[in-house]
MIGUZA-296367 format. One record per residue (C-alpha): residue in one letter; x, y, z. Coordinates in pm, whole numbers, padded with zeros to 5 digits, always signed. Example, Ala and Ser with C-alpha at 12.3 -4.5 7.8 and 13.67 -1.06 7.14 Angstrom:
REM MIGUZA-296367
A+01230-00450+00780S+01367-00106+00714
END
This chain:
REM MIGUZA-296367
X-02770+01515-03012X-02554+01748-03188X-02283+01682-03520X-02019+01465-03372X-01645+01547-03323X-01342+01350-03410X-01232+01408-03038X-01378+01549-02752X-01128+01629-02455X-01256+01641-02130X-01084+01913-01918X-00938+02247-02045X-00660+02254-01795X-00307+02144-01904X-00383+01801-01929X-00701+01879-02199X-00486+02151-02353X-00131+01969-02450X-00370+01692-02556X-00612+01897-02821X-00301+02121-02950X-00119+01809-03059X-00411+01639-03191X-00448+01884-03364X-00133+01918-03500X-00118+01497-03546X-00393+01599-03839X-00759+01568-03692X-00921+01925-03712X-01253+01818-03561X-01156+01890-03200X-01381+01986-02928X-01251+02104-02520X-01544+02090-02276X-01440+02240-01974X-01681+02287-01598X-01500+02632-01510X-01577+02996-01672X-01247+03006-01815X-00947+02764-01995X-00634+02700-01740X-00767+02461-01493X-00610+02460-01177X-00309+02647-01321X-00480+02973-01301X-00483+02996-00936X-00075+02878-00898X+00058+03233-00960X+00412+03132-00857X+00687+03041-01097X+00829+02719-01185X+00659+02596-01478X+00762+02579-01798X+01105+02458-01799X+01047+02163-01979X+00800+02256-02272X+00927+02588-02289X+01273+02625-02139X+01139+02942-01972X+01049+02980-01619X+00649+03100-01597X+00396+03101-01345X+00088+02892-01402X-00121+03150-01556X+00126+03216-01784X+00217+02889-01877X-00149+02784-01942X-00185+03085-02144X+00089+02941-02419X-00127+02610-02444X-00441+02835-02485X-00314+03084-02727X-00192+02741-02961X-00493+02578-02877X-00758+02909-02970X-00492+02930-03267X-00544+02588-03421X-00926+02649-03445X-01031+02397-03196X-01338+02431-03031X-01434+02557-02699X-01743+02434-02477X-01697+02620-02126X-01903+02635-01811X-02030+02297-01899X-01991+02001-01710X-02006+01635-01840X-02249+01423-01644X-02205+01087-01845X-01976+00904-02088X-02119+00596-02205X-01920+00279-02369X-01979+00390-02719X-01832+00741-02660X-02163+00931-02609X-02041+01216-02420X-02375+01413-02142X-02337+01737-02103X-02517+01996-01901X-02537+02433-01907X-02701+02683-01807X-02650+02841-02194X-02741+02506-02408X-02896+02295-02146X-02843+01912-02205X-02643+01795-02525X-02538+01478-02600X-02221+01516-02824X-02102+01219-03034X-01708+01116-03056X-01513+00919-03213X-01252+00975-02955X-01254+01065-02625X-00983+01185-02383X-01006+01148-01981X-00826+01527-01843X-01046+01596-01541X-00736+01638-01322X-00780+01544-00954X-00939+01652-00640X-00797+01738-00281X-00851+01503+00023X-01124+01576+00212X-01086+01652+00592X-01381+01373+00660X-01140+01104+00512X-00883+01180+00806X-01142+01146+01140X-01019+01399+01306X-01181+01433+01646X-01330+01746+01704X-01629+01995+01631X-01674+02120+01283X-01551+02481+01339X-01476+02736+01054X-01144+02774+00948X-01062+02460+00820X-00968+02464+00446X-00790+02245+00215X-00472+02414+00055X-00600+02398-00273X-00901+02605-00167X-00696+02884+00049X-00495+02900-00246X-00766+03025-00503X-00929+03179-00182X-00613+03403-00151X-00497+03406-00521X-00802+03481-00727X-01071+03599-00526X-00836+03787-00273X-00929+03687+00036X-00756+03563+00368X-00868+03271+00545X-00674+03321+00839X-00391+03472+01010X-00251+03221+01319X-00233+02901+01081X-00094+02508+01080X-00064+02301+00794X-00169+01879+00774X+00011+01728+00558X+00309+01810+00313X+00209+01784-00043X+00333+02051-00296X-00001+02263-00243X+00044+02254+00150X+00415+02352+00116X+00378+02614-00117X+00076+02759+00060X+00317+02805+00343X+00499+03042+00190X+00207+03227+00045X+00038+03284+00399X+00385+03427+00476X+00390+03639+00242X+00070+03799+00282X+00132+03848+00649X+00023+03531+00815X+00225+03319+01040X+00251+02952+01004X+00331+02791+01288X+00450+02413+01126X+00354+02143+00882X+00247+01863+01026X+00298+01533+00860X+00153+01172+00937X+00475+01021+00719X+00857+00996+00795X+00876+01184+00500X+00745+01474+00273X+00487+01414+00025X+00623+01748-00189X+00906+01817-00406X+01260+01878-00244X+01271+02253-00367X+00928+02310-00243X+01066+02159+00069X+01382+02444+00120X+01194+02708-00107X+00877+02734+00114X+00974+02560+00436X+01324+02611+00500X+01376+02955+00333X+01124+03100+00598X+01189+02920+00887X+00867+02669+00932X+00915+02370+01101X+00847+02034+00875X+00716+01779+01155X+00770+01429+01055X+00525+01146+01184X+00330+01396+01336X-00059+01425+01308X-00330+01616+01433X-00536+01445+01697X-00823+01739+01800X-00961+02035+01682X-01039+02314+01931X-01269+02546+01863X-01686+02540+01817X-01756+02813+01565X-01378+02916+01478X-01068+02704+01530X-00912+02844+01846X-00627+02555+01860X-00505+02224+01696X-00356+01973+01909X-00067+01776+01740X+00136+01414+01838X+00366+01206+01721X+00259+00860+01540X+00440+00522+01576X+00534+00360+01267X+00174+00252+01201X+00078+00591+01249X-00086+00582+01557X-00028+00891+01801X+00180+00835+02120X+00057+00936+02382X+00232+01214+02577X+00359+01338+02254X+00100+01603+02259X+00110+01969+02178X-00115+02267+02157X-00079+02500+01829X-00275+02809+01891X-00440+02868+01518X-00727+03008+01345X-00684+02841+01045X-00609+02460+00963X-00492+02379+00602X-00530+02040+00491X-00295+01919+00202X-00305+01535+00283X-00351+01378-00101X-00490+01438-00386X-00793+01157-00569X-00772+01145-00965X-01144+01228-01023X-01289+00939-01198X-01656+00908-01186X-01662+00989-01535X-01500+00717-01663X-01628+00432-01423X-01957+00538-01624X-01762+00462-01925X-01710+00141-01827X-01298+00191-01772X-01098+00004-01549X-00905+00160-01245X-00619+00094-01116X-00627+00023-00709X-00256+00217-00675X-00302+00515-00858X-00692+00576-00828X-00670+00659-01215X-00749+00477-01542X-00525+00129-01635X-00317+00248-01998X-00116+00110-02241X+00123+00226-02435X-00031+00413-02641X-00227+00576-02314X-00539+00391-02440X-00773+00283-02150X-00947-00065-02163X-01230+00109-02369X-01102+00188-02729X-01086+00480-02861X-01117+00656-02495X-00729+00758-02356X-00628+00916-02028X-00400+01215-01953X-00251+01412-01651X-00391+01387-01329X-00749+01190-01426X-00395+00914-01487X-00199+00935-01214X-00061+01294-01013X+00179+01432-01137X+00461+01685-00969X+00555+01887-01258X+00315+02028-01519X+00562+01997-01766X+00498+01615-01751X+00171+01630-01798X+00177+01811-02038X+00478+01564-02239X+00192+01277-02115X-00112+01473-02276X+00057+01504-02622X+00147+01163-02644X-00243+01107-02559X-00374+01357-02821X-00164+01198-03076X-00273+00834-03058X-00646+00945-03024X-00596+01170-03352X-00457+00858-03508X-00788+00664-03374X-01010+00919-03474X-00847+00910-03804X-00827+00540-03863X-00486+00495-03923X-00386+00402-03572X-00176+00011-03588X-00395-00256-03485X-00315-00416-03163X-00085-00720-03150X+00023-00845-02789X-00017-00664-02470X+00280-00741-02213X+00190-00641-01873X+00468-00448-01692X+00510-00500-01289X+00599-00266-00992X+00831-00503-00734X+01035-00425-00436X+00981-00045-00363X+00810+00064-00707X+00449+00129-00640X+00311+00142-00978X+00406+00224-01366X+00194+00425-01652X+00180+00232-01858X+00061-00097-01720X+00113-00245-02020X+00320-00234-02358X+00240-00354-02697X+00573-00391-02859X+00443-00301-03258X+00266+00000-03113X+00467+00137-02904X+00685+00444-03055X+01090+00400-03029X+01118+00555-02704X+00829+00491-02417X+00890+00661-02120X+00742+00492-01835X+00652+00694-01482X+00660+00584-01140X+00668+00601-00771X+00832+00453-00517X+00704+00366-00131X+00931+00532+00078X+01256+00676+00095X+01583+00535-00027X+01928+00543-00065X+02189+00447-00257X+01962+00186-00493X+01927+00099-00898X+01647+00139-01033X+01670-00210-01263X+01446-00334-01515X+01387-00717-01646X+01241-00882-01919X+01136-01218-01780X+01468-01303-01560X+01702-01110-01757X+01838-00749-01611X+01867-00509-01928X+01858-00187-01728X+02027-00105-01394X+02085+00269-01301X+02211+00389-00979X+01999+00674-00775X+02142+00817-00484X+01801+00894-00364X+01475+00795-00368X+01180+00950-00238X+00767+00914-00311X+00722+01295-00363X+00953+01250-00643X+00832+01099-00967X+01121+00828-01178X+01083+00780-01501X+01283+00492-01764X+01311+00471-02098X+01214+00138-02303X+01367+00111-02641X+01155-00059-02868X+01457-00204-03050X+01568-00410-02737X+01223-00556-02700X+01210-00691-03043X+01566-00823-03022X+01439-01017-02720X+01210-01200-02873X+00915-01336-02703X+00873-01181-02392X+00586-01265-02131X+00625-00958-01842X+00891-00624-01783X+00953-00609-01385X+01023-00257-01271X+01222-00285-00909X+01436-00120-00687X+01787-00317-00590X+02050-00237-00311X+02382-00117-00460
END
């Protein structure tokens, strides 16, 4: 057992980052950053295009680049760095297990703790996809350090599954080193990625987007020779004489990302069934005190720039914790996802705690047009803003005023929904 920490963040990649800088700058200098991987960054290393930053910085920067400022204020601030280790355990009273080949096992004791593991890609197994088990089948994520970092090609003749940001933006890349893509293929009537990422990646160079399309066989014994894709029904089965042969050597999967959450199931948190990450209040505090949630480990995020606005908010409140002059809870008032939202972060709000401003996230569960996005305390409408679209790639957010709850009085629930203009 080694000297205990006032924190301990779990994850150096933008999530664990954001969340130790402002800790550290919310007044607790006993910080620690454990992090699996040889290096700070997380998955950001590997996204070597541009597009980050524009929030937190108002600068555009690739993802090296961008992790690089949080490391630089982080190394800065004198927090402290345990790398190439990987946490095995986190038990209820925020004993934190780690494992390396350096120190072995230590058992590091916290008075805080915060969840920024990020997330992990969809496995091919998940989808039962008929076929042998050839080579060439990757996720995106893993082509993308494949072709990015260590500098190698996984294919040349390739299709894409699915049309998350990774998949779309690995289109591009295998264009750009000389691959051809033939299409994205994707089980939905709509895209799973940003709109840019959509004309940016897709449109800009000519690759077909295939809506409620799937693939239904792999070709191929010891490399993929061929993927055959159909078109799905509404409940995504395919039709048959819809099929079509794609002559490929490669098949990219980007079909979903999985906060990764073992960790704090040993912790005892709860999850929520929607998101696949950690339940939250307000103050990003999970059913456990004094262990919060950030980033990805929460909920995915599209922009990095959120998650790293989320983390901060996260670092502050367990600095506060750590420090002992976090506000004592009051009243928790659950807030519900109706009629087209999916979920919120928070799922809850205590109305002493919470800062002037809480910005709540969200998805909706497919595409729409021309609605409000309203929100309701009890049965009364207090917020009711017009989008002209809607779509589940894209994450909403809403603002909550902490003045208008008070001047509400008691108040039992806030209903998040979507409304027709």
């Amino acid at each position: 057992m080694t000297d205990g920490y006032g924190i301990v963040v779990i994850g150096g990649g933008p999530a664990g980052l954001a969340a130790a800088v402002a800790a550290r700058d919310a007044g607790c200098a006993s910080i620690l950053v454990i992090e699996r991987d040889c290096e700070l960054g997380g998955i950001l290393n590997q996204c070597i295009h541009n597009g980050f930053g524009l929030i937190t910085f108002d600068e555009e920067l690739t993802g090296p680049e961008y992790a690089a400022r949080f490391e630089e204020l982080a190394r800065a601030g004198g927090i402290d760095f345990m790398l190439d280790t990987m946490v095995i355990d986190i038990s209820a009273d925020k004993i934190v297990t780690t494992v390396s080949r350096a120190a072995g096992m230590v058992r590091i004791r916290a008075k805080a703790i915060i969840l920024a593991m990020g997330c992990r890609e969809r496995p091919r197994g998940a989808l039962n996809i008929p076929g042998y088990r050839p080579a060439g089948i990757y996720s995106a994520g893993t082509a993308q350090r494949l072709v990015n970092i260590e500098g190698f090609m996984p294919g040349r003749e390739v299709v894409i599954l699915g049309s998350g940001d990774i998949g779309l933006i690995m289109a591009r890349r295998m264009i750009l080193e000389g691959a051809h893509v033939a299409c994205v293929a994707e089980l939905m009537p709509y895209s799973g990625g940003l709109k840019r990422n959509i004309v940016q990646c897709l449109d800009d160079f000519g690759i077909p987007l295939l809506l409620s399309h799937t693939v239904v066989r792999i070709e191929g014994a010891k490399r993929v020779e061929a993927v055959v894709i159909a078109e799905v029904d509404g409940c995504g089965k395919p039709i048959p004489g819809t099929e079509v042969t794609y002559p490929c050597d490669t098949l990219l999967l980007s079909v979903g990302l999985i906060p990764e959450n073992e960790l704090s199931l040993s912790a005892g948190v709860d999850l929520s069934p929607v998101t696949r990450g950690p339940v939250v209040n307000e103050i990003l505090e999970t059913g456990v005190e004094g262990i919060f949630a950030a980033g990805n480990v929460l909920h995915v995020h599209d922009l990095v720039d959120y998650v790293s606005q989320e983390a901060a908010v996260a670092g502050r409140n367990a600095a506060a914790y750590a420090l002992g002059t976090l506000a004592a809870p009051s009243c928790s008032v659950p807030l519900a996802a109706e009629d087209g939202v999916r979920y919120t972060v928070p799922q809850s709000v205590d109305p002493v705690r919470m800062p002037e401003e809480l910005i709540v996230r969200f998805r909706v569960d497919n595409v729409y047009e021309n609605r409000y996005v309203s929100v309701y305390f009890d049965g009364e409408r207090v917020q009711h803003r017009k989008r002209s679209i809607l779509a589940p790639g894209e994450m909403e957010q809403v603002k909550l005023r902490k003045s208008d709850i008070e001047a509400y009085g008691r108040l039992e629930k806030i209903t998040f929904r979507l409304e027709e203009a």
